[in-house]
C-alpha positions in Angstrom: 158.7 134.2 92.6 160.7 131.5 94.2 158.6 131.2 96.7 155.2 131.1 94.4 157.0 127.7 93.4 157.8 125.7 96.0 154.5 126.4 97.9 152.3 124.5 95.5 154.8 121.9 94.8 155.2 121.5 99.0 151.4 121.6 99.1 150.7 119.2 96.4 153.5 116.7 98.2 151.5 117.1 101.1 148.2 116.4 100.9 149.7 113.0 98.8 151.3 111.9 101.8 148.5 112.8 104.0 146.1 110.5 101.2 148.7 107.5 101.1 148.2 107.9 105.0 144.8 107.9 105.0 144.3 104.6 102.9 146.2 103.1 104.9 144.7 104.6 108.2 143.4 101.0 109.8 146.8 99.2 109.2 148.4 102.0 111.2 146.1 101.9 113.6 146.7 98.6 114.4 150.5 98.6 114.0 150.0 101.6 116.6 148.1 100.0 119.2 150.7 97.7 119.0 153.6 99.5 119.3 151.6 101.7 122.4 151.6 97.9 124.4 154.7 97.2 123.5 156.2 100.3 124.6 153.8 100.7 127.6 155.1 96.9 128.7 158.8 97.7 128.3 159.4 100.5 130.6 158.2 97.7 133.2 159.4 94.5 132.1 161.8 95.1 129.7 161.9 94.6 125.9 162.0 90.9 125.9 159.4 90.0 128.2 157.1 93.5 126.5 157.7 91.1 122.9 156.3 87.8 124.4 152.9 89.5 126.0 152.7 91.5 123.2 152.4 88.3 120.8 150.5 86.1 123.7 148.1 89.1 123.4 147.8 88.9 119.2 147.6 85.3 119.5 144.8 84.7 122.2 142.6 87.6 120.1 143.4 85.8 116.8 142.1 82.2 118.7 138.6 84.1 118.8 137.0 83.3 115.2 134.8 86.6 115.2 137.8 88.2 115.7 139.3 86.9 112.7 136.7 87.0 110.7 136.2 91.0 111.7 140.2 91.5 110.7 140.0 89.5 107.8 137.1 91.3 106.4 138.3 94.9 107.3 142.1 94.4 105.8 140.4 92.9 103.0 137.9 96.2 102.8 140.9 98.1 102.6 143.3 96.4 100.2 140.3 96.9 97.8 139.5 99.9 98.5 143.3 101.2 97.9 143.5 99.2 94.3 140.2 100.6 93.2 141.3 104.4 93.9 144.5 103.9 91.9 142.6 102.3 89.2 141.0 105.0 88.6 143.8 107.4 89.1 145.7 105.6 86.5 143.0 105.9 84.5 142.5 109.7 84.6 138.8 108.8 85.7 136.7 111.3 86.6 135.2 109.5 88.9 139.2 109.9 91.0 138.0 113.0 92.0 134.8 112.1 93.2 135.9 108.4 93.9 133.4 106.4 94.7 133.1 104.9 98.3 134.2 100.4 98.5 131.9 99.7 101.8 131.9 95.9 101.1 134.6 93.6 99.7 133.8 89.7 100.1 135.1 86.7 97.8 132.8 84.6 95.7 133.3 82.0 93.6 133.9 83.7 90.2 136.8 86.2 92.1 135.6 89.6 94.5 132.7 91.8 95.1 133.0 95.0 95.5 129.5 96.9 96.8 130.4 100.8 96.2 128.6 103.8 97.0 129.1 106.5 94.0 129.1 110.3 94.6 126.9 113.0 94.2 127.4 114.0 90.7 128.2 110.4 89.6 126.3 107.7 87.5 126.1 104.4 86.7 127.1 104.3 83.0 130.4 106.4 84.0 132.0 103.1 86.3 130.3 100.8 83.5 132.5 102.4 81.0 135.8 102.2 83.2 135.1 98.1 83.0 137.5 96.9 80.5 140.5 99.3 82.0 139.4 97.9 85.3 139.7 94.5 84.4 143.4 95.0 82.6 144.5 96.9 85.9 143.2 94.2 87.9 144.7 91.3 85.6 141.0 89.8 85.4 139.2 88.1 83.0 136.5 90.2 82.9 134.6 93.4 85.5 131.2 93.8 85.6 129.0 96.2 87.1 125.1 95.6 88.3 123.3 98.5 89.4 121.0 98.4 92.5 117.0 98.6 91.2 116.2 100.4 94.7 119.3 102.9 94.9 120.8 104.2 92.2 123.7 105.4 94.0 124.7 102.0 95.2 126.4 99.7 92.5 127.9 96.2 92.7 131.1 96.0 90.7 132.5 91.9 90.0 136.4 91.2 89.5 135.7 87.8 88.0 139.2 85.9 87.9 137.5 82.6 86.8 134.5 81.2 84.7 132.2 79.0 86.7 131.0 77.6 83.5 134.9 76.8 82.4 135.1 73.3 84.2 132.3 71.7 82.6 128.9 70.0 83.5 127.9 71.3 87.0 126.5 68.2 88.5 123.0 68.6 90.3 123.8 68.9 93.9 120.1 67.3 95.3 118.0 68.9 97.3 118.4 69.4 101.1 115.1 68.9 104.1 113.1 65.5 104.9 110.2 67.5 103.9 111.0 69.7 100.7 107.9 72.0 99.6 107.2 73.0 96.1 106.5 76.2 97.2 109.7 76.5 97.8 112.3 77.7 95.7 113.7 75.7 92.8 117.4 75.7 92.2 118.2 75.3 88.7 121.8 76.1 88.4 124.3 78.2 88.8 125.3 82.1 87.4 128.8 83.6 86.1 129.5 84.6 89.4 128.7 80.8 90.7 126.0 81.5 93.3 122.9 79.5 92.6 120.2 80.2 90.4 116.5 79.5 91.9 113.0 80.5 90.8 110.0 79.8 92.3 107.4 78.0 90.3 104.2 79.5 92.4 101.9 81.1 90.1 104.5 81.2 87.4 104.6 79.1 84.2 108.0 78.5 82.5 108.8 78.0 78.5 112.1 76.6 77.6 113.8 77.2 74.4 116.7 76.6 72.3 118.5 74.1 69.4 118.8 70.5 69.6 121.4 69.6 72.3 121.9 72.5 73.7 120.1 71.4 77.1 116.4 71.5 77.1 116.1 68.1 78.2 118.7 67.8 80.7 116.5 71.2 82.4 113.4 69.2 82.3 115.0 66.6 84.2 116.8 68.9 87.0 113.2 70.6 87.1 111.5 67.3 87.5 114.1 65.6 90.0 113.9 68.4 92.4 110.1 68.1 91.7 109.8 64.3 92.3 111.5 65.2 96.4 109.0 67.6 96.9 105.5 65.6 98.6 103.3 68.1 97.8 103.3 67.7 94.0 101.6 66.3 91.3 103.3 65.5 88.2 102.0 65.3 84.6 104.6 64.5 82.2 103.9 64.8 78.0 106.4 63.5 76.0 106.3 63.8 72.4 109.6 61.7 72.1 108.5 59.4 74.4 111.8 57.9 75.6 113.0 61.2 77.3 110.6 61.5 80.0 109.7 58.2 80.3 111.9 57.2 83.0 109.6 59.4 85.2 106.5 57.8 84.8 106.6 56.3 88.0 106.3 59.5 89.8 104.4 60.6 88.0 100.4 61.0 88.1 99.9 60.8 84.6 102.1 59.9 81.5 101.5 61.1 77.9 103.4 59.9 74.9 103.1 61.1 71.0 99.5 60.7 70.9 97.6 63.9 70.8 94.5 62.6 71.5 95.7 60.6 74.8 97.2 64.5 74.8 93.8 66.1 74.6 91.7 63.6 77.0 94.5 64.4 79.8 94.0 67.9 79.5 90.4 68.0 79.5 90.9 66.1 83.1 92.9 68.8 84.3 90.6 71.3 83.4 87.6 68.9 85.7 90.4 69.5 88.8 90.6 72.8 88.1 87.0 73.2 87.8 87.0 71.2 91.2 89.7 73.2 92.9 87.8 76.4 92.3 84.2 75.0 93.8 86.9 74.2 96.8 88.1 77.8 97.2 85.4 79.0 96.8 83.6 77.3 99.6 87.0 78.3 102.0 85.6 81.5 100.6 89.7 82.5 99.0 90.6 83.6 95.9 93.6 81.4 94.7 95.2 78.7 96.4 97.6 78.7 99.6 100.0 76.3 101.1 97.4 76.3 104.5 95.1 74.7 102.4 97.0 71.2 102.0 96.2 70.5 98.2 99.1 69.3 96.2 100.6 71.8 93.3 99.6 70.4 90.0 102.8 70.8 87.7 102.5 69.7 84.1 105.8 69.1 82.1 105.7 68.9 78.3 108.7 68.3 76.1 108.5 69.0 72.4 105.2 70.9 72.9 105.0 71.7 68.7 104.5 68.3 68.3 101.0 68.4 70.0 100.1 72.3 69.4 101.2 71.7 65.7 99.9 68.5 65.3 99.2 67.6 61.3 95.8 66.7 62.7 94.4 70.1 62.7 91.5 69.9 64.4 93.0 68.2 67.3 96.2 70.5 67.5 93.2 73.4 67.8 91.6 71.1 70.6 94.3 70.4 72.6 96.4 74.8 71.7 92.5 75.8 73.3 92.3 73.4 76.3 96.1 74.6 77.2 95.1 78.3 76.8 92.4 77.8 78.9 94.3 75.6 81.1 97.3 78.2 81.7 95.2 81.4 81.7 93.2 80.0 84.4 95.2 77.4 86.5 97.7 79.9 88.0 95.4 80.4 91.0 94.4 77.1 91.2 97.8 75.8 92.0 98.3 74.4 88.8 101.5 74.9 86.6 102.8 74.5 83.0 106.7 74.0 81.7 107.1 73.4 78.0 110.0 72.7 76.2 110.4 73.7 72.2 113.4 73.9 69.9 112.0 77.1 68.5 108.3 78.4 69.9 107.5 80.5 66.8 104.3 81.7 65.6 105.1 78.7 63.1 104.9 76.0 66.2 103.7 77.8 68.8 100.7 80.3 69.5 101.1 83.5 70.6 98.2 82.6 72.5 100.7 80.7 75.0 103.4 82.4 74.4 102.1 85.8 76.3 100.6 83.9 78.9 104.3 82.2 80.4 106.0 84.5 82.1 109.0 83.1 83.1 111.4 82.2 80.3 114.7 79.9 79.9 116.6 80.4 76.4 119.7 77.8 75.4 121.9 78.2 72.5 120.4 79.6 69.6 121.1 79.5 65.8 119.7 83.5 65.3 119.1 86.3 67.5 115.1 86.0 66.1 115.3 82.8 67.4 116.9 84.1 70.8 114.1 86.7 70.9 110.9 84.3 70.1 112.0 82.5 73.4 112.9 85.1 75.8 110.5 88.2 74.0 111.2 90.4 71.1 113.7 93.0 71.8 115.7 91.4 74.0 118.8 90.1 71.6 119.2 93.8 70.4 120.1 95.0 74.0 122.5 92.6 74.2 121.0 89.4 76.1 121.2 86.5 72.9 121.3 83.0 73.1 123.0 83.6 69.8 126.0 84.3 71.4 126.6 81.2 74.1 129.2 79.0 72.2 128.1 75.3 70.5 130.1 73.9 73.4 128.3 75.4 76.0 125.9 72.8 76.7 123.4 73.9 79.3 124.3 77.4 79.1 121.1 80.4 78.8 119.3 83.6 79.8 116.8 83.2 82.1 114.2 86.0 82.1 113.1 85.3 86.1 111.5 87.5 88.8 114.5 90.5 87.9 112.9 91.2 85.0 116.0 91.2 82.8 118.2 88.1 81.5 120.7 86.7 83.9 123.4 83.9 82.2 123.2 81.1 83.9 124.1 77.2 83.8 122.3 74.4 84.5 122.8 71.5 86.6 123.8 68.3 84.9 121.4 65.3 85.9 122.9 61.6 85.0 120.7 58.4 84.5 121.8 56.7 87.4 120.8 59.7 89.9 117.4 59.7 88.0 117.1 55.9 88.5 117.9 56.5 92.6 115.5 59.2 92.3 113.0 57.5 91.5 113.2 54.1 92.7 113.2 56.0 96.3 110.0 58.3 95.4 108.0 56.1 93.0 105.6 54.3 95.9 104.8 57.4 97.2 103.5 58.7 93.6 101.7 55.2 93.2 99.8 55.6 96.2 98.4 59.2 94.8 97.4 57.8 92.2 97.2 61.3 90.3 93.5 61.7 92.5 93.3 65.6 93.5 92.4 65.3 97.7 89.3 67.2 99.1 89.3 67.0 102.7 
């Protein structure tokens, strides 16, 4: 009987010890092959002398920046991957007996990453409900997990130990290249992890969204900015407040104020360049329009667009809702491209009619989760993506329903007057020269 009770309990102690081990395999390994030099020098030059080659030998591979980058990244690998086992130890997880595997640990700006590989016989929603415990063990402010869309055994779990969007207007960091491309991508800020937020505007259309102050504008103007660097772009600006776009009418081929039927005449010459652009691909014999074929992208910004879709003038405000439907259901492969701005595109001040027809959508602070949803799609406030819930001080703060397919929080960049004024005071003979004609040859 005795003996029935120490086995276990010697069996139990030992396979601890031979886990503590284990975790800490690689810093034993290296404290071994230390010792092996050390020892190995001794017996022929004694201790002292063993200790300075030994060190010489640390220093001179430390000296080597791929070697410190390799040691930094694996010790860091495995001080992770200790804390998130006992994590879920403490936590009586089940997971702790088919612990998931830490294969990447790197440092961004909102804390760590960890990139984990979960078991056979694992899921997704099993780590996802570990988050709060996680983030109390780790002393965070918050854990997050993001699943892989092309493996569902591979997860991405965030320590964030600050808020990117804590220290206040992120100011817009320019653009980078003599020769910047619109058919590049677009940086529009920054997410809660603090990597940058882009989206490409190619054959996209983008509606953005939300209650007075909360940042519309200010995104109109980063979109524009990076927009006036590019040299392959034409700019059409509509402006039902006339003062906030104004400023870019320089580089712009075409300026709009409150006047719907200035409103309607412009888009009825857009719809002649599109009509044009399409006689052009077809005689290249293509179906929409590439970067090889050296035509500018058209990109038309409107601000406010209720005021000209909702127009008191009825018959106009059904002129100018039809042009734009026509204009935006057709223009994609023609390189031309719409971003509207609206305090609240409901059936009310907006079309459905546009609505389904811009696919990429940008939603700032909103009063209801109705009003969260007419913006960003119906459905979406219920599973937990609102613009309801970004605070009244969280200026420039939204969900942005990009190429994911799913709402990522993000902040945009803050754009001052005097930037705007450099901006385009170093662009606006370029635009001039245009002259908002389309080019044929």
């Amino acid at each position: 009987m005795e003996n029935n009770n120490i086995t276990p309990s010697s069996s139990t102690m030992a396979d601890e010890i031979l886990e503590i081990l284990w975790q800490w395999r690689i810093e034993l390994t290296i404290a071994a092959l230390i010792a092996i030099v050390y020892w190995a020098c001794a017996r022929r030059v004694g201790y002292t002398w063993s200790a300075v080659i030994a060190a010489s030998a640390i220093a001179a591979l430390l000296c080597l920046p791929s070697i410190r980058r390799l040691l930094a990244r694996t010790l860091r690998l495995t001080h992770w991957r200790r804390r998130f086992v006992r994590a879920l130890v403490l936590q009586s997880s089940p997971l702790a007996k088919r612990q998931p595997k830490v294969i990447k640990a790197e440092r961004v700006p909102s804390g760590v990453r960890l990139t984990v590989l979960l078991q056979s016989g694992t899921a997704f929603h099993e780590l996802e409900h570990l988050c709060p415990y996680l983030a109390t063990h780790f002393g965070a402010r918050d854990v997050r997990v993001t699943a892989d869309r092309t493996n569902a055994s591979r997860v991405e779990l965030t320590i964030c130990s600050e808020d990117p969007f804590d220290d206040g207007p992120i100011p817009w960091p320019g653009v980078t290249g003599e020769m910047v491309s619109a058919w590049d991508l677009i940086s529009l800020g920054v997410d809660r992890d603090g990597n940058s937020v882009a989206i490409s505007l190619i054959e996209r259309n983008l509606l953005v969204g939300g209650e007075p102050g909360s940042g519309k504008s200010v995104m109109l103007n980063v979109l524009i900015a990076c927009l006036a660097e590019c040299r392959d772009v034409q700019l059409y600006l509509f402006d039902a407040k006339f003062v906030e776009l104004r400023i870019w009418s320089q580089v712009a081929a075409g300026f709009v104020g409150p006047n719907i039927d200035d409103a309607i005449a412009q888009l009825q010459s857009l719809r002649s360049m599109m009509a044009e652009r399409y006689r052009f691909l077809d005689q290249q014999r293509a179906r929409k329009l590439h970067r090889d074929h050296g035509l500018d992208l058209i990109v038309v910004v409107i601000d406010e667009l209720p005021f000209y879709v909702a127009n008191p003038e009825r018959s106009k405000a059904k002129e100018f809702g039809d042009l734009l439907v026509d204009l935006i259901a057709r223009g994609r492969a023609a390189g031309i491209i719409f971003v509207a701005a609206a305090q609240k595109p409901s059936a009310d001040t907006l079309p459905s009619s546009i609505r389904d027809l811009i696919n990429l959508r940008l939603a700032f602070r909103c009063s209801t989760k109705e009003a969260s949803d007419t913006i960003l799609g119906g459905g979406w406030a219920s599973a937990g993506f609102s613009a309801a819930t970004i605070g009244i001080n969280n200026r420039g703060v939204g969900w942005l329903l990009g190429e994911s397919g799913q709402p990522e929080l993000m902040r945009g960049y803050f754009i001052d007057d005097t930037t705007i004024a450099q901006i385009v005071e170093e662009n606006g003979s370029r635009f001039r020269d245009k002259g908002g004609e389309d080019q044929w040859n």
